[in-house]
C-alpha positions as CSV (number, residue, x, y, z in Angstrom):
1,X,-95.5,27.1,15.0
2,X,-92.1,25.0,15.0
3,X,-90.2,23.5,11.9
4,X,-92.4,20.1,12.2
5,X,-95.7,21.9,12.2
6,X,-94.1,24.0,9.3
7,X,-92.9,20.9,6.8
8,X,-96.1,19.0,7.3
9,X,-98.5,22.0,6.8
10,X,-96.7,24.0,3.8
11,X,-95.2,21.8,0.9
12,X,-92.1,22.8,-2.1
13,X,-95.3,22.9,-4.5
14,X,-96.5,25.8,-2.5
15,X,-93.8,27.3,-2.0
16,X,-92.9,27.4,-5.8
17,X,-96.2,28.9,-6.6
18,X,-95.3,31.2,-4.7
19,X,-92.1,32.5,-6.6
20,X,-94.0,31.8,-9.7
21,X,-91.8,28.7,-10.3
22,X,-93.7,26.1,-12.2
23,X,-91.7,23.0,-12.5
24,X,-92.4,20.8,-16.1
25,X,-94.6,17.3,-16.0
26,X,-91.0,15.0,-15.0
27,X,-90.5,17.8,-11.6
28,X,-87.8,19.7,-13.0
29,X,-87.3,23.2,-13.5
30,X,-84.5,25.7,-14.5
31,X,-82.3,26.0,-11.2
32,X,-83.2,29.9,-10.1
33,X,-80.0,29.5,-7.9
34,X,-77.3,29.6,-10.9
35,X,-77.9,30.3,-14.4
36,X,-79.5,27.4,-15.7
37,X,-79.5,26.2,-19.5
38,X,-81.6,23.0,-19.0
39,X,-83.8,21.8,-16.2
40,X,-81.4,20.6,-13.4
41,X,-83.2,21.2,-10.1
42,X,-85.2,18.1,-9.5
43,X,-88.5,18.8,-7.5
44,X,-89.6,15.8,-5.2
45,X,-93.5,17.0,-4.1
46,X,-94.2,13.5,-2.3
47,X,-91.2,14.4,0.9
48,X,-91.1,18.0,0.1
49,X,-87.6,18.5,-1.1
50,X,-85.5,19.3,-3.8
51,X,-81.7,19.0,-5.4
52,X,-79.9,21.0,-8.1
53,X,-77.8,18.0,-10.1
54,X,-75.7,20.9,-12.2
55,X,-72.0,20.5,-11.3
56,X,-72.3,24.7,-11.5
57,X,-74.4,24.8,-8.9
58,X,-73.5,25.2,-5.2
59,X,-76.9,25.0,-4.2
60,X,-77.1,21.1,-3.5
61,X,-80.0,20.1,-2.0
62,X,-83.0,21.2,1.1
63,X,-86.5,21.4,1.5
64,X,-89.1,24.1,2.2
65,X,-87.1,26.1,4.4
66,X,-83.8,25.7,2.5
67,X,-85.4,26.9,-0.5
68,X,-86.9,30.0,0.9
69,X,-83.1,30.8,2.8
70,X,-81.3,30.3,-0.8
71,X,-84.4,31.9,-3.1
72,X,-84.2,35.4,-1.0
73,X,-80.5,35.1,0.2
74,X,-81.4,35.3,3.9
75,X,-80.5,33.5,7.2
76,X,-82.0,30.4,8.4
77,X,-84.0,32.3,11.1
78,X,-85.7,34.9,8.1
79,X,-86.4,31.9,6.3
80,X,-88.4,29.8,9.0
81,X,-90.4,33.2,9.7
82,X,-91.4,33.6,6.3
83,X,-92.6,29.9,6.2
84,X,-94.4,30.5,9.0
85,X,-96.5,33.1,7.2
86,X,-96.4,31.0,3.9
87,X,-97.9,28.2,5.9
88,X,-100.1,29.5,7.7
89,X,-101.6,31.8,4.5
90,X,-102.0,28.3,3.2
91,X,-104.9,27.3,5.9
92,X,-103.8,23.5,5.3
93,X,-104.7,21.4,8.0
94,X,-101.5,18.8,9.8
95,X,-102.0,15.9,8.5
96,X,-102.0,12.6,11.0
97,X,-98.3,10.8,10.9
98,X,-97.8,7.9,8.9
99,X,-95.4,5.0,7.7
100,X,-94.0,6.7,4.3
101,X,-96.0,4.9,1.6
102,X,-92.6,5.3,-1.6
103,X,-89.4,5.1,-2.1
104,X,-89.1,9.0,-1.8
105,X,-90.5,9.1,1.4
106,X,-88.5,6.3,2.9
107,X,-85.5,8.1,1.7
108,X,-86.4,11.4,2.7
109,X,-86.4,9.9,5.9
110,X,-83.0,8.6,5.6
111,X,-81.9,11.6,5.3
112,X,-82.7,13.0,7.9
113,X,-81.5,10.6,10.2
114,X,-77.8,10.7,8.7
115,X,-76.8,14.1,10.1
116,X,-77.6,11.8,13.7
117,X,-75.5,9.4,14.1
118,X,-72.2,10.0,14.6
119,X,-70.9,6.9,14.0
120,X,-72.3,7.5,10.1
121,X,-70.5,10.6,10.1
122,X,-67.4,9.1,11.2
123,X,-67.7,6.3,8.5
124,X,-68.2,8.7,6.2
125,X,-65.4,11.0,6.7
126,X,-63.2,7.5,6.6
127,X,-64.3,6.6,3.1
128,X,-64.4,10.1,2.0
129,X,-67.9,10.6,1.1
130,X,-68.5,14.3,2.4
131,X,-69.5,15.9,-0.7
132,X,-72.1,12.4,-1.4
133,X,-75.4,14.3,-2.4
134,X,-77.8,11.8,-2.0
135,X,-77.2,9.7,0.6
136,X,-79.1,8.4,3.7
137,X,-78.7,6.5,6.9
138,X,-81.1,3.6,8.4
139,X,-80.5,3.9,12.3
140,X,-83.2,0.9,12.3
141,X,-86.0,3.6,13.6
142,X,-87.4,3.6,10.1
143,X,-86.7,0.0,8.9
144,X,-84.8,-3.1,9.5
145,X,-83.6,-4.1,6.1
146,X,-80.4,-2.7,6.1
147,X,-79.9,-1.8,9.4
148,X,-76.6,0.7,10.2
149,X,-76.2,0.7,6.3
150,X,-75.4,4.0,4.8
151,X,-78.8,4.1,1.8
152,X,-78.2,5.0,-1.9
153,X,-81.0,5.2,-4.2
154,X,-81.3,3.0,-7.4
155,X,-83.6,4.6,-9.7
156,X,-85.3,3.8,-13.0
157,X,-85.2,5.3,-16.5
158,X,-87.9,8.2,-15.4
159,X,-85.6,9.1,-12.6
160,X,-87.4,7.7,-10.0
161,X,-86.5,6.1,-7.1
162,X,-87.5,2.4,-6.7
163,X,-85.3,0.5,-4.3
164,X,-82.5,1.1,-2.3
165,X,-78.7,0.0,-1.7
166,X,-77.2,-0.3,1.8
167,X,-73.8,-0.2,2.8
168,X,-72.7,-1.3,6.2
169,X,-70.9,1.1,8.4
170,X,-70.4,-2.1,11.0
171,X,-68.9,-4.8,8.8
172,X,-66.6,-3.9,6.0
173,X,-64.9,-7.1,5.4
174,X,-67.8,-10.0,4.8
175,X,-71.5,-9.1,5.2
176,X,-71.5,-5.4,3.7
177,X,-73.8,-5.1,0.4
178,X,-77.5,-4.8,0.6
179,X,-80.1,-4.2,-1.4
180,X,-83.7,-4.2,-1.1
181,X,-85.6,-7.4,-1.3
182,X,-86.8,-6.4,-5.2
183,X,-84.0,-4.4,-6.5
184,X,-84.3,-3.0,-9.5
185,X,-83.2,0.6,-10.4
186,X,-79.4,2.1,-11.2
187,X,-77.0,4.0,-9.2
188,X,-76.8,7.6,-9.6
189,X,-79.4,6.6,-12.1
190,X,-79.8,5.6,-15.9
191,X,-76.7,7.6,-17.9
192,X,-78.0,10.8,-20.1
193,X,-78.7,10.1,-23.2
194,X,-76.0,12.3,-24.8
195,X,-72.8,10.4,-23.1
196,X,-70.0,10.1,-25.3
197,X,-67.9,8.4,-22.4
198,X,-69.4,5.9,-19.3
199,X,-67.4,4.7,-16.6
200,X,-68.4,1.3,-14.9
201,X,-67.6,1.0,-11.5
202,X,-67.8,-2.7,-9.3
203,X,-69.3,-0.9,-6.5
204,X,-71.8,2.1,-5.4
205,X,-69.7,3.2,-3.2
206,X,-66.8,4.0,-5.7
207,X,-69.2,5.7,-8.4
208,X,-70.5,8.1,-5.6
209,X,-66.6,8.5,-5.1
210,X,-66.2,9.5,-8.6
211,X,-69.2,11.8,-8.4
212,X,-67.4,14.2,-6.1
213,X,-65.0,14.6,-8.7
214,X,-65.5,17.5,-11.2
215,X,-62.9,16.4,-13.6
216,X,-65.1,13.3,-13.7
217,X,-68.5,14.6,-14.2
218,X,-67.6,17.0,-16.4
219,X,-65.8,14.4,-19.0
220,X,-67.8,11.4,-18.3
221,X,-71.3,9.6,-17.0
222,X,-70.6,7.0,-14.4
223,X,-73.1,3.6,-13.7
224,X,-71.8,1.2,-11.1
225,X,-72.4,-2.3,-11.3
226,X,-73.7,-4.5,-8.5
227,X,-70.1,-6.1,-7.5
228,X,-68.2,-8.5,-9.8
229,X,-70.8,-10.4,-11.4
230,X,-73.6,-7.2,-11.3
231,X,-73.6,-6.1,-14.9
232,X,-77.2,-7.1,-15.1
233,X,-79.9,-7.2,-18.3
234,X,-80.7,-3.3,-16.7
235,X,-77.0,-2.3,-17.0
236,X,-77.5,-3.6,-20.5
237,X,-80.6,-1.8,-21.8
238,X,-79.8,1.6,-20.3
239,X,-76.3,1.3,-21.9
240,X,-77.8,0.0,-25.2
241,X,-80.1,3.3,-25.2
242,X,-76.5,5.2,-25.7
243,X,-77.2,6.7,-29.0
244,X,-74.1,9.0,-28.8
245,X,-71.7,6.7,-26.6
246,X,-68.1,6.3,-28.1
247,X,-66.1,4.7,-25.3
248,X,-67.1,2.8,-22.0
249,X,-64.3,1.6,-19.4
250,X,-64.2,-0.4,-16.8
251,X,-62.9,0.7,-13.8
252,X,-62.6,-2.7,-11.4
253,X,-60.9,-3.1,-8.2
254,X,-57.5,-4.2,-8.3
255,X,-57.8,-7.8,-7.5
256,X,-58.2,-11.1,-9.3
257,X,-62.2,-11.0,-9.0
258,X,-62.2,-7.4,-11.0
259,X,-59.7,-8.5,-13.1
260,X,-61.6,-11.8,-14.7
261,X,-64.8,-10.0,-14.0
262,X,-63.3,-6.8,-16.6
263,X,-62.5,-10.3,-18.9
264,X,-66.0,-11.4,-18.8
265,X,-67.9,-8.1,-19.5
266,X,-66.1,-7.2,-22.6
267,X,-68.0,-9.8,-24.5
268,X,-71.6,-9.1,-23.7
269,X,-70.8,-5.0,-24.0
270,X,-68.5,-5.4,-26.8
271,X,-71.8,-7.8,-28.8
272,X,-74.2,-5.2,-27.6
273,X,-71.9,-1.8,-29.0
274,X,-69.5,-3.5,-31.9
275,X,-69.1,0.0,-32.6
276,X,-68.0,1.3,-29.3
277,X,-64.6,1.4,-27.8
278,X,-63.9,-0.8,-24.6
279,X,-61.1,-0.3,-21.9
280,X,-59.8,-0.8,-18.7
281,X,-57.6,0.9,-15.8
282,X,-55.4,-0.7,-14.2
283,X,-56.3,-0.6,-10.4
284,X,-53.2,-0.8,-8.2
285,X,-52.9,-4.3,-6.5
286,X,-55.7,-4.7,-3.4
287,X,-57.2,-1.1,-4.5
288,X,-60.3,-0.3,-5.4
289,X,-61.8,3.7,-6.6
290,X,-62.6,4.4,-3.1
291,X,-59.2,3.9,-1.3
292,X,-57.3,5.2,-4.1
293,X,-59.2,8.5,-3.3
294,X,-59.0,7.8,0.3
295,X,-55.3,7.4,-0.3
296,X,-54.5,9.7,-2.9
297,X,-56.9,12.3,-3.8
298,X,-58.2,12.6,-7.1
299,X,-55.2,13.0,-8.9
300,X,-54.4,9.1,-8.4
301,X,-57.8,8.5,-10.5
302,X,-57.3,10.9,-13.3
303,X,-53.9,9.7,-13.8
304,X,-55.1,5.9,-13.6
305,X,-57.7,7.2,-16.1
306,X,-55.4,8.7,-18.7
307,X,-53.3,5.8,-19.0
308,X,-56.2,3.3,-19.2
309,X,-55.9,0.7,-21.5
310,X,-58.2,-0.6,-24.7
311,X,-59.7,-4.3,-25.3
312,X,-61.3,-2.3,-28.7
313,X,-60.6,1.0,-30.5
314,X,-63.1,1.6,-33.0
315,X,-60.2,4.3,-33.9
316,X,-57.6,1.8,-34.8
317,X,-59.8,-0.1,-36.3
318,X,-60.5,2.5,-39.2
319,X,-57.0,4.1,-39.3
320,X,-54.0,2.8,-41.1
321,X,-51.6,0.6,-39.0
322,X,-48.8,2.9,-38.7
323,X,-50.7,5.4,-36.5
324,X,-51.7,2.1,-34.1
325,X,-48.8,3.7,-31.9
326,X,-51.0,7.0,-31.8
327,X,-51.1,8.4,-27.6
328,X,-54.4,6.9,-26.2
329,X,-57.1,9.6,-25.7
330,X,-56.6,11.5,-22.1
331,X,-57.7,13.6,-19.8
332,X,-56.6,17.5,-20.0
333,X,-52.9,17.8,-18.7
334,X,-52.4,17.7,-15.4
335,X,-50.8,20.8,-13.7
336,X,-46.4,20.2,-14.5
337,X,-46.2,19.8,-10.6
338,X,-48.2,16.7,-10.3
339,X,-44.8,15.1,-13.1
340,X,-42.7,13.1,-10.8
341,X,-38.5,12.9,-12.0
342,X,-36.2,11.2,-10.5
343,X,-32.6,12.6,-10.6
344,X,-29.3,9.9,-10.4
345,X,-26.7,11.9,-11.6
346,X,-24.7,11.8,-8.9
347,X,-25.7,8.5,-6.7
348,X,-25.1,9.9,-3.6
349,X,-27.2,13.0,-4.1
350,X,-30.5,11.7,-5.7
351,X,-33.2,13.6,-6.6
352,X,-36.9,13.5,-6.6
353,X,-39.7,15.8,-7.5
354,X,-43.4,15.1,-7.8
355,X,-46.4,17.1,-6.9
356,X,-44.8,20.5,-6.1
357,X,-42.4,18.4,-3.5
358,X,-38.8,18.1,-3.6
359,X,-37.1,14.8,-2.2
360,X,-33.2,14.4,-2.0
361,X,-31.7,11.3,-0.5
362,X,-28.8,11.8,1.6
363,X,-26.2,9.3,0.9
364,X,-28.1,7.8,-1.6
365,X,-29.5,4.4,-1.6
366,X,-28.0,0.7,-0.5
367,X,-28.7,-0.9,-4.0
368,X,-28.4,-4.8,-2.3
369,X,-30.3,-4.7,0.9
370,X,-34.0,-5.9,-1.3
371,X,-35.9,-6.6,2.3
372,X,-35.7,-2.9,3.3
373,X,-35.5,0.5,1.5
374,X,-33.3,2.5,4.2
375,X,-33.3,6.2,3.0
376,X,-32.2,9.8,4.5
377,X,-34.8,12.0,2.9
378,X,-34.5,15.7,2.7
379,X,-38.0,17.1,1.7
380,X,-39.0,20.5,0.9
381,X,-41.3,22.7,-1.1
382,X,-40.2,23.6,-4.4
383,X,-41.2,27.0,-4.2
384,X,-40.1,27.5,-0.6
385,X,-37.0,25.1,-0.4
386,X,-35.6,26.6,2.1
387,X,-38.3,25.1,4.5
388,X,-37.7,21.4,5.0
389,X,-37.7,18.4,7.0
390,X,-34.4,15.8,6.9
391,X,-35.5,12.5,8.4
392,X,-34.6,8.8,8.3
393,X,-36.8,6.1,7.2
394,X,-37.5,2.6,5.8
395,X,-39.8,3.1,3.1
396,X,-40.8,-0.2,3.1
397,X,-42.5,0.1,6.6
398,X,-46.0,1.4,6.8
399,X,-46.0,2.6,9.9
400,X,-42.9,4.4,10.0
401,X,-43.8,6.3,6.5
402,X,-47.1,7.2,8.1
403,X,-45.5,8.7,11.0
404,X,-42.9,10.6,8.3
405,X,-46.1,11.9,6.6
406,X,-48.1,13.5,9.6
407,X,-44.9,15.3,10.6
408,X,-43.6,16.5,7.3
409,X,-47.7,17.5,6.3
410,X,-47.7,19.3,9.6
411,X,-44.6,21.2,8.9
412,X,-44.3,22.1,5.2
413,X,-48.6,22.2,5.7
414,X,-48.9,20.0,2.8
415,X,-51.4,17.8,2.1
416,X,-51.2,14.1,3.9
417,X,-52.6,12.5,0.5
418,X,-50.2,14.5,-1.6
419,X,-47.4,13.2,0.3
420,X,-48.5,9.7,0.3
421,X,-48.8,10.0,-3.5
422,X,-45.7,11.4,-3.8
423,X,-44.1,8.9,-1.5
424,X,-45.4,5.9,-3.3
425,X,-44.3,7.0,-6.4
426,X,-40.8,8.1,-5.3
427,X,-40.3,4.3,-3.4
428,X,-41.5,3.0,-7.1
429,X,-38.6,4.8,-9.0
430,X,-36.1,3.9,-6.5
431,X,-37.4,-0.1,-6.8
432,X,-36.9,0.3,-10.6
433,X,-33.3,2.3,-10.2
434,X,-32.2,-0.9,-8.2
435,X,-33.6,-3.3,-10.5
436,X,-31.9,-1.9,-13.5
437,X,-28.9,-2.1,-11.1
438,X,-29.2,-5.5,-10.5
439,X,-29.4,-6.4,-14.0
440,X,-26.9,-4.5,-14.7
441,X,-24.6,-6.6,-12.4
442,X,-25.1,-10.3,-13.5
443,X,-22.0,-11.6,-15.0
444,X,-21.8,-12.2,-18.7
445,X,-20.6,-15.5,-20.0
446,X,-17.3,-15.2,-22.2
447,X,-17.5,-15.2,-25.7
448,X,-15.6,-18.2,-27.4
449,X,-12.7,-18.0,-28.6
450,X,-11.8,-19.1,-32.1
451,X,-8.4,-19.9,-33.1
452,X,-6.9,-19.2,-36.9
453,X,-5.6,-22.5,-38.7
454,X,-1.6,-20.8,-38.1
455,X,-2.4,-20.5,-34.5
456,X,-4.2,-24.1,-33.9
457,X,-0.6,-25.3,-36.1
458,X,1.6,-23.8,-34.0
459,X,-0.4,-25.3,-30.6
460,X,0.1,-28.6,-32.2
461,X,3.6,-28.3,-32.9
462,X,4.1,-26.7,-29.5
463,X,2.6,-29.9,-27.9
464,X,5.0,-32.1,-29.6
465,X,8.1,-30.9,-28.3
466,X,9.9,-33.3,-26.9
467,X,10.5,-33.5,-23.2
468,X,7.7,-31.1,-22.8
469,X,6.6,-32.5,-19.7
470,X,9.8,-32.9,-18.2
């Protein structure tokens, strides 16, 4: 009996009465695979499969076969032998193929096919998706809506799947958003009903970013939107179901579009939860969620996230005045090595430490020459300085500070994204130390000089000399 013959004849029902695993009337059940307060494994009887959405939980998600490997803790081989007898103690019948019938199954097909295609799997190593739970591929075998799209599921307020979102892994510039022909549904899904804090995102793709990142989960819900003008009457209602929300912020792309767009959706959010504070983070210029993580890990986000901004406070709205200048809420302190300083005590010598990385700049830095930022940079480890690289580079040229970070990445075996982060934020302090330079520089006019009534008397007398011009 191969696998096929295995998934069609013995289904996760089966193979949960088996354990004596019942799930409840919504297909969930406590998660045998980690110790489990509330139902988080989600059972889906119509393909067969199953995912654990507890951020404790390392069990992900599988179907029949998976569940039996995990379930007894044995190898993938033990596992499709056991099925074998499971399946065939089960006497069922193979039932005759057919074109999936629901969402579930179209997705469950999906799927499959995304482990396939290599091109997927290169797109998604490029946008850093790898940890993305549920998430298909349409090769154009199953369907041609959405052809070559990566597929995310929007689902309903029961949890269900009901249409689908495609991403192109072909065009990433015009023609790149899909949906299916009667979309309705959220993405990852309505928000719990206990969230204090929601992010919205513009795009699917950057809230499955933001899923991969425990910080996030663990402190927030996140909705995306369906691109700058996607906050739709769905959006609305699931938000408005928020008994317990306290803050929602808006986390656009950095552009003009996410910009007005974060204008506009203050008013329709702010008249459907008067009581509920509103903010925003500033997205770098021409970023968006996605590259920033690309780019910069997680540690971009957070920080972007702690230093988010507020359109309303119901705080300051109750408190006194002088506490207006109170710190905004943030995240939990970042480790002390992630701080970035910049040292210019002695101008020839600068210094410049961010994210466990020590820069120095050797012979400082030409305060004048604004087209270029010409630098000798001596970069080491902090806690093993006496490994370092010295090289010479224009930080203002892309290319050459990508070549700068493969090296150095390769030979302190740091992190590329660390370094970028670093880099970027070492290039900003040295703009602003040669601003304030600048400034510094411009020429003040003269005060005016007043003369006392003896002085302007003796001037005039002075004048009247005779043969003064002579």
């Amino acid at each position: 009996m191969d696998i096929p013959t295995i998934k069609t004849r013995l289904t996760i029902t089966q193979v949960l009465e088996h354990y004596n695993l019942k799930p409840d009337r919504n297909h969930r059940l406590l998660c045998p695979f980690h110790d489990d307060k509330s139902p988080s494994l989600q059972v889906y009887p119509k393909t067969n499969t199953w995912t654990c959405f507890s951020t404790n939980c390392s069990a992900g998600s599988g179907d029949v076969i998976d569940f039996i490997m995990k379930y007894e803790q044995v190898s993938k081989h033990e596992a499709i032998e056991k099925a074998k007898i499971l399946a065939g103690a089960m006497g069922i019948a193979p039932t005759k193929s057919k074109q999936p019938s629901t969402a579930e199954e179209l997705f469950a097909l999906f799927m499959q096919s995304l482990p396939r295609s290599a091109k997927a799997q290169d797109y998604i190593k490029e946008r850093g998706l790898e940890e993305v739970k549920e998430m298909g591929y349409n090769s154009g075998s199953q369907s041609s809506q959405m052809k070559y799209c990566l597929i995310f599921p929007l689902k309903d307020s029961q949890n269900n799947m009901v249409s689908f979102y495609g991403r192109s892994i072909l065009n990433d510039t015009d023609k790149r958003h899909y949906y299916s022909a009667s979309r309705k549904g959220l993405y990852p899904g309505y928000p719990p009903s206990n969230t204090q804090t929601l992010i919205l995102t513009e795009a699917v793709i950057d809230a499955a970013t933001l899923l991969q990142i425990p910080e996030i989960t663990e402190n927030f819900s996140v909705l995306s939107l369906y691109g700058t003008n996607g906050l739709t009457d769905e959006h609305l209602e699931a938000i408005r179901q928020l008994t317990q929300l306290h803050e929602i912020i808006l986390f656009l792309d950095g552009d003009e579009a996410g910009r007005k767009s974060t204008e506009k959706h203050f008013e329709p959010l702010h008249n459907l939860l008067p009581e509920t504070s509103i903010s925003y983070v500033e997205t770098p210029q021409d970023e968006d969620v996605n590259s920033l993580y690309v780019k910069y890990d997680r540690e971009a986000i957070l920080q972007l996230l702690g230093e988010r901004n507020y359109l309303f406070s119901i705080e300051k709205q109750q408190e006194p005045i002088e506490k207006e200048k109170e710190e905004k809420p943030r995240l939990p302190e970042q480790p002390a090595t992630s701080q970035s300083r910049l040292n210019i005590t002695n101008p020839e010598y600068i210094t410049f430490e961010a994210y466990g990385l020590l820069f120095v700049l050797l012979g400082g830095l030409n305060l004048h020459q604004l087209d270029r930022m010409r630098v000798t940079l001596k970069i080491s480890v902090l806690e093993a300085p006496v490994q370092s690289i010295r090289h010479t580079v224009d930080l203002y040229n892309d290319d050459l500070v990508e070549k700068l970070i493969g090296k150095t990445s390769e030979r302190l075996e740091t992190e590329c994204k660390t370094l970028r982060l670093a880099i970027a934020r070492l290039t900003e302090g040295l703009e602003q130390y040669r601003l304030n330079h600048l400034e510094s520089l411009k020429t003040k006019a003269p005060a005016r000089r007043t003369l006392t009534p003896e002085r302007v008397q003796q001037a005039i007398t002075y004048l009247k000399s005779p043969g003064l011009l002579e």
